[in-house]
Legacy VTK file of the C-alpha trace (Angstrom):
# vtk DataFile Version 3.0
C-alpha trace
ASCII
DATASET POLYDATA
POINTS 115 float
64.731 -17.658 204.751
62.863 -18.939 207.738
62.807 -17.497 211.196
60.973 -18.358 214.463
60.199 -15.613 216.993
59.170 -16.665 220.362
58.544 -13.554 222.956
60.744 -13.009 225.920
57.850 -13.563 228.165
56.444 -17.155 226.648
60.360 -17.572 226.772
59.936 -16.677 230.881
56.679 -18.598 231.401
57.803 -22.169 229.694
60.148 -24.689 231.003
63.072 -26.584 228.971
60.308 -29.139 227.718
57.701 -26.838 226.908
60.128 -24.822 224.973
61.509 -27.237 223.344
58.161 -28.661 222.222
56.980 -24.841 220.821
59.910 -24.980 218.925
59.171 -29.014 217.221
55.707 -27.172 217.009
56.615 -24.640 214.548
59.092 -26.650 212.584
56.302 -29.192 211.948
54.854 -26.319 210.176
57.429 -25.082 208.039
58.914 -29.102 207.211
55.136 -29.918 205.985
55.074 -27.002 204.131
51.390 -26.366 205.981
51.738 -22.441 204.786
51.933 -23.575 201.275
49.237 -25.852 201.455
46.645 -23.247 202.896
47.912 -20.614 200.302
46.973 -23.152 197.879
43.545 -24.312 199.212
42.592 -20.678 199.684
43.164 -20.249 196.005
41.407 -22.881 194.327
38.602 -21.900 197.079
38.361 -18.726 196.167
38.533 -19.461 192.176
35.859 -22.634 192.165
33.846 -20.541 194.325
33.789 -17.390 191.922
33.480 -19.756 189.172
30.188 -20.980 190.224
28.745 -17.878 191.639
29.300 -16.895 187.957
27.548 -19.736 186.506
24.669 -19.355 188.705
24.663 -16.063 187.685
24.556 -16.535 184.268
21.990 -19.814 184.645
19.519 -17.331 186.454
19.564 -14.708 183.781
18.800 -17.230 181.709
15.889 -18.934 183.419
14.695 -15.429 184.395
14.991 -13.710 180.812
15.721 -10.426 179.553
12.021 -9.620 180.538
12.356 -10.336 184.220
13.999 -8.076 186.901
17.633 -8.060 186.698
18.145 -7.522 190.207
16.706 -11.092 190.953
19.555 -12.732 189.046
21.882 -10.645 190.269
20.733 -11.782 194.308
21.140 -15.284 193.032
24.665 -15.070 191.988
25.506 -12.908 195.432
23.535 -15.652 197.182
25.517 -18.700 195.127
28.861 -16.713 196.257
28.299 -16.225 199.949
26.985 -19.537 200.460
30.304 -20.959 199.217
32.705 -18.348 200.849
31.014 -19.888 204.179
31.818 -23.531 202.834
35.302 -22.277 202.455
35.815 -20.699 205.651
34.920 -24.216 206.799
36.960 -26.199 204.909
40.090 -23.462 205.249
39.143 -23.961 209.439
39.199 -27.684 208.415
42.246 -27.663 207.195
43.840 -25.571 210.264
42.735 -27.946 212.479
44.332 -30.723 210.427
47.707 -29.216 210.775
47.656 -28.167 213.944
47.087 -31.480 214.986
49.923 -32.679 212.314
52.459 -30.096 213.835
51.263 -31.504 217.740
51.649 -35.083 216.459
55.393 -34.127 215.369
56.098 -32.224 218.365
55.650 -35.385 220.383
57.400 -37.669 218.179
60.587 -35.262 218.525
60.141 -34.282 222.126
58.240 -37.287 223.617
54.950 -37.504 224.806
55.441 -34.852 228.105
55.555 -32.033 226.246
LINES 1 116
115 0 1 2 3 4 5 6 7 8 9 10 11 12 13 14 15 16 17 18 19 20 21 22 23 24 25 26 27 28 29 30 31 32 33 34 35 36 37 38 39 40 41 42 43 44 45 46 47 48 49 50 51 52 53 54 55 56 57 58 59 60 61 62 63 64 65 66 67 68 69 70 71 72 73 74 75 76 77 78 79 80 81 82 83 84 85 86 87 88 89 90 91 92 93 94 95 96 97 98 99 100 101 102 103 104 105 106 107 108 109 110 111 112 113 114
């Protein structure tokens, strides 16, 4: 079940319009299913990510060898990880910004372009 709180002092602080378009806002969200979408994006993220951190994990011990210091390997595969847990902060920040916009877009259609 979905619910929309808005605080008795934005309530004090907007007009009709503004409220109004707060409101078309947060619908946007929850009609394009935005929450779903990030839930989603996060996961695959977070899986392809630990995937290849894995890989280059296993790739380095490889290349390195049994004979070579293990803690090398294991800086490569930390390395590999972080790197792409910063490209996925990006692309989750991406993404925000892309339904933000969406939501705005929709507010406007449905309240008209003085919100």
């Amino acid at each position: 079940r979905a619910g929309l709180f808005i605080s008795r002092a934005a309530l004090s602080r907007l007009n009709e319009t503004q409220t109004y378009s707060v409101v078309a806002h947060e619908i946007a969200h929850h009609s394009l299913k935005h929450l779903s979408q990030r839930i989603k994006s996060a996961y695959l993220l977070i899986a392809s990510g630990t995937l290849l951190a894995g890989l280059i994990l296993v790739i380095s011990k490889i290349l390195i060898g049994t004979h070579g210091d293990a803690g090398i390997s294991g800086l490569f595969g930390l390395g590999a990880l972080f790197v792409f847990l910063v490209h996925a902060i990006r692309k989750l920040s991406d993404l925000n910004l892309k339904q933000e916009l969406e939501a705005d877009h929709f507010a406007v259609q449905h309240v008209g372009a003085d919100a």
